[in-house]
C-alpha positions as a LaTeX table, in Angstrom:
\begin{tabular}{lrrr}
\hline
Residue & $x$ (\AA) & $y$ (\AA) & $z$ (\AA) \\
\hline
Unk1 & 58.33 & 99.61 & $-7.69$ \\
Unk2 & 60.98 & 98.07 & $-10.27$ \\
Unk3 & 62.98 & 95.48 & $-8.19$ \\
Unk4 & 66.05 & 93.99 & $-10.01$ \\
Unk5 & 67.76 & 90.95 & $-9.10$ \\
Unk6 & 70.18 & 88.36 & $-10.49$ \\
Unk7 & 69.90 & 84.71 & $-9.35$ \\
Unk8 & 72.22 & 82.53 & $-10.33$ \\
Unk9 & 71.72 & 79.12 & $-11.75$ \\
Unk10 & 73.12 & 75.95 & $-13.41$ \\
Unk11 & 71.32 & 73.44 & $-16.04$ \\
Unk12 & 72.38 & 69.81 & $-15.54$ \\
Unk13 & 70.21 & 66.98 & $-16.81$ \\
Unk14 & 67.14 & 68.60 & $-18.00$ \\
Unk15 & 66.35 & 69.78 & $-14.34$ \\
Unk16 & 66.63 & 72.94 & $-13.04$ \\
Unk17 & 68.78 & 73.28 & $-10.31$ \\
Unk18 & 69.72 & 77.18 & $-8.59$ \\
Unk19 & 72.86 & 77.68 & $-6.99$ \\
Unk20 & 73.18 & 79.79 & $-4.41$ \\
Unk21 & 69.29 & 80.85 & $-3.61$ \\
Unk22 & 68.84 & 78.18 & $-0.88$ \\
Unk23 & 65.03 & 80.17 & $-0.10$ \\
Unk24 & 62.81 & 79.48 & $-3.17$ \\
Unk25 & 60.63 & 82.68 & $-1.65$ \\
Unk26 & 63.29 & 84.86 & $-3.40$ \\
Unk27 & 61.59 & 84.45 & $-7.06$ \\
Unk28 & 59.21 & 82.66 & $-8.93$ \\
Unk29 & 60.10 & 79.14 & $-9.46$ \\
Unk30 & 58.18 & 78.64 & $-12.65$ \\
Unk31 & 59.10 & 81.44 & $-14.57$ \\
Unk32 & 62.49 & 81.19 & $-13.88$ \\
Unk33 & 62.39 & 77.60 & $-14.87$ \\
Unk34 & 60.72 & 78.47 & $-18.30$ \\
Unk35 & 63.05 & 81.33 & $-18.80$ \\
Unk36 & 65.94 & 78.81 & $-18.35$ \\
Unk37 & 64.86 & 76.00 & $-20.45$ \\
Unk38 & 63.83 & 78.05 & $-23.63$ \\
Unk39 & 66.73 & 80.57 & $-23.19$ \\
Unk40 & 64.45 & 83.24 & $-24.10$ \\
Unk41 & 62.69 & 86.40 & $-21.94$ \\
Unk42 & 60.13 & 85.47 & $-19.90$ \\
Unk43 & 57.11 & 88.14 & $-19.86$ \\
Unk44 & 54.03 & 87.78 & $-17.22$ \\
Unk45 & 51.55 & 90.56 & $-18.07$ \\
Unk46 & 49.26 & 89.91 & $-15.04$ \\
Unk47 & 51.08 & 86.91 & $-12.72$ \\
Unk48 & 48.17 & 87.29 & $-9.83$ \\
Unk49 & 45.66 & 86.65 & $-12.85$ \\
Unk50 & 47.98 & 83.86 & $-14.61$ \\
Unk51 & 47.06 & 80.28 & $-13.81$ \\
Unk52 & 50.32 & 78.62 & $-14.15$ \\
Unk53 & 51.62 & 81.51 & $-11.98$ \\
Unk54 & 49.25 & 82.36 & $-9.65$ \\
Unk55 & 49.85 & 80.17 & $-7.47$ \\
Unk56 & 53.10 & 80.01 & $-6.91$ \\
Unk57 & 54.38 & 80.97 & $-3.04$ \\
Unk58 & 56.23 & 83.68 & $-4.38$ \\
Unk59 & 53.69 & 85.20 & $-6.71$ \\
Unk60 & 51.63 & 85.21 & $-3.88$ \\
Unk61 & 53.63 & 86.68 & $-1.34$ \\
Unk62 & 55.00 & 89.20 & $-2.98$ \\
Unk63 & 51.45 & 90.26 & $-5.01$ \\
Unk64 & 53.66 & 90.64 & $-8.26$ \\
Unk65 & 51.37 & 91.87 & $-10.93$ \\
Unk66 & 54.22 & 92.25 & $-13.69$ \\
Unk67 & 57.05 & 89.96 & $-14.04$ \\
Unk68 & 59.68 & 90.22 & $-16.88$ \\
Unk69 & 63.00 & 87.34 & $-16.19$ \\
Unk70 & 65.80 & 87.10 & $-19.02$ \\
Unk71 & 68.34 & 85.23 & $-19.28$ \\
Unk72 & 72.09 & 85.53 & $-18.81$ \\
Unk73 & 73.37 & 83.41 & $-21.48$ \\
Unk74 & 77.04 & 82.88 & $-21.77$ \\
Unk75 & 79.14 & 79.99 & $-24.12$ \\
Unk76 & 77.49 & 77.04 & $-22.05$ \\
Unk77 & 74.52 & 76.93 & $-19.76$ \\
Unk78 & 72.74 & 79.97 & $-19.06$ \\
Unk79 & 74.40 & 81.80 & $-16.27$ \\
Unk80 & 71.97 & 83.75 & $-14.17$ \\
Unk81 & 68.53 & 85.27 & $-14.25$ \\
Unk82 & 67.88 & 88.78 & $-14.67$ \\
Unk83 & 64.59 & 89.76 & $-12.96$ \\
Unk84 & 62.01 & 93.21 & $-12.88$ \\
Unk85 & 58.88 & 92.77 & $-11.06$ \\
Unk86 & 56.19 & 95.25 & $-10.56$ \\
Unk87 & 53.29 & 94.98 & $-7.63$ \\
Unk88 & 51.41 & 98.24 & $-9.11$ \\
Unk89 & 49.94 & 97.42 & $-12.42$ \\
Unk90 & 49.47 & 94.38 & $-14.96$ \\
Unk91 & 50.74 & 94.86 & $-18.41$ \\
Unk92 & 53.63 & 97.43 & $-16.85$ \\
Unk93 & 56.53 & 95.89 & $-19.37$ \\
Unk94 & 56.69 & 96.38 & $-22.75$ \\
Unk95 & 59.03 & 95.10 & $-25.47$ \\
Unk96 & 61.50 & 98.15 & $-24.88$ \\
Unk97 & 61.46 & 97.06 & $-21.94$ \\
Unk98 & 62.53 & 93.57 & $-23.13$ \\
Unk99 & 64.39 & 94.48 & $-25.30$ \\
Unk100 & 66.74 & 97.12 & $-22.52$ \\
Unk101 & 66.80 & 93.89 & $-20.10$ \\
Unk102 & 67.87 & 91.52 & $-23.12$ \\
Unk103 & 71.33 & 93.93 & $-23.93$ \\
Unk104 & 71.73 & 94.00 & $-20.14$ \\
Unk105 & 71.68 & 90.76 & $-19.59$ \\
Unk106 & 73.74 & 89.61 & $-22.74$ \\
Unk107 & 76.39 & 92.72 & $-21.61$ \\
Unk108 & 76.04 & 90.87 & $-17.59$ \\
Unk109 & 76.83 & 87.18 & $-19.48$ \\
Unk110 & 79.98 & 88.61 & $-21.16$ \\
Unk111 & 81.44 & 90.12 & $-17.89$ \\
Unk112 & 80.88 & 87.00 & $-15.90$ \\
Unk113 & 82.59 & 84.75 & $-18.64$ \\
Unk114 & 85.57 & 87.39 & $-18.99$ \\
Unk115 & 85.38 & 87.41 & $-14.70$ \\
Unk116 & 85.41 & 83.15 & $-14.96$ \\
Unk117 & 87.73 & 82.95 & $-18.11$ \\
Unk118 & 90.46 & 85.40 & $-16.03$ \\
Unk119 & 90.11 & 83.75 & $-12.52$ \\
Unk120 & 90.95 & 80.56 & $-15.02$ \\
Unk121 & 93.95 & 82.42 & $-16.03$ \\
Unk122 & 95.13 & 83.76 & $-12.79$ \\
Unk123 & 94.71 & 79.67 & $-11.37$ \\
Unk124 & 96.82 & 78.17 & $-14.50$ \\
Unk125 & 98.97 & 80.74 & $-14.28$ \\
Unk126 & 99.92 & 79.61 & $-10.11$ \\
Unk127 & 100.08 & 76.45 & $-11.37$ \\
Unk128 & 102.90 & 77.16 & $-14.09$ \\
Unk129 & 104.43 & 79.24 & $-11.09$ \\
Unk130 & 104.58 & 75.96 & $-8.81$ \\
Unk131 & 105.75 & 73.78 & $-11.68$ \\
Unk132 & 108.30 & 76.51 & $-12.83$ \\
Unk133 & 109.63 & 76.12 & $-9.26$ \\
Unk134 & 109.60 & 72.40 & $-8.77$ \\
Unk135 & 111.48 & 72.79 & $-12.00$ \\
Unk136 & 113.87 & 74.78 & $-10.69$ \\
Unk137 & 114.52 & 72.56 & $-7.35$ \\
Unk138 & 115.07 & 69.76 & $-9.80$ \\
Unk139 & 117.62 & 71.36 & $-11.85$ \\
Unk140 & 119.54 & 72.47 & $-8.91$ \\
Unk141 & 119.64 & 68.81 & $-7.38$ \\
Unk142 & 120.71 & 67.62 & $-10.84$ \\
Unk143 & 123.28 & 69.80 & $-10.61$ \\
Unk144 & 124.72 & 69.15 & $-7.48$ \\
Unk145 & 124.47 & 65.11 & $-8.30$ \\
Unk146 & 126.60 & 66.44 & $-11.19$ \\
Unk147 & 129.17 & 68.32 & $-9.93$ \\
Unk148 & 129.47 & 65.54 & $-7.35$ \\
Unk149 & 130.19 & 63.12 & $-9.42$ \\
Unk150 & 132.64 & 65.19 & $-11.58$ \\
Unk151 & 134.30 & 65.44 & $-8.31$ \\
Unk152 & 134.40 & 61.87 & $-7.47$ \\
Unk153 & 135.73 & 60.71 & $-10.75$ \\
Unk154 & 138.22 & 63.52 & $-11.17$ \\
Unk155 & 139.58 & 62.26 & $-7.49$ \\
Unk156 & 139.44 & 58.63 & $-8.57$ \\
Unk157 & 141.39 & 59.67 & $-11.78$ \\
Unk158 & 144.72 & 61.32 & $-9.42$ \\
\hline
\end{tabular}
């Protein structure tokens, strides 16, 4: 039983804050926490067993023997949390393991900054359209004021 899951998450001011996961019963507070401040995989050979871990609502609930979190790391803050959990065994994750998760999760961070950096390109780009039109509208009110006043003075000048 390998459930994978990706909660997202922001850093701001030292404190750990999750966006979007409004139910804290959806993963392990602490580990997710430690995985976010040191950037680094988090690995829980036995998380019933662990006493930082143990007794955390979620732990509990879920009797997770095996936990393994890594980080989705883009430019800035870290971007989400990659999660496999086992309730079978203790020691079920090994550093292949890690190290499988790791290029998944650093593959995951590029997508979502190429996803964020586009949707940034698609807004600027309706932008320019707006201001290309506004433009536009000007130049054709210009124009009119113009050709008005050519007008005018060419019928003051007869």
């Amino acid at each position: 039983h390998f459930p994978a899951s990706i909660s997202s998450c922001q850093e701001a001011d030292a404190k750990i804050q999750m966006q979007g996961v409004s139910n804290h019963s959806n993963y392990c507070q602490t580990a997710v926490a430690q995985c976010l401040q040191t950037r680094m995989p988090y690995l829980c050979d036995n998380a019933l067993a662990d006493p930082e871990l143990a007794q955390d609502p979620y732990i509990q609930a879920q009797a997770i023997r095996s936990l393994l979190y890594v980080p989705l790391t883009g430019t800035g803050a870290p971007l989400a949390v990659l999660s496999l959990e086992n309730t079978l065994g203790a020691h079920m994750f090994t550093q292949e393991n890690i190290y499988r998760l790791s290029a998944i999760a650093r593959q995951s961070a590029i997508v979502l900054e190429n996803a964020r950096l586009y949707h940034d390109l698609e807004q600027e780009n309706e932008q320019r359209k707006i201001v290309e039109k506004n433009l536009e509208q000007l130049n054709h009110e210009l124009e009119d004021r113009i050709n008005e006043r050519t007008q005018a003075l060419q019928q003051s000048n007869h």
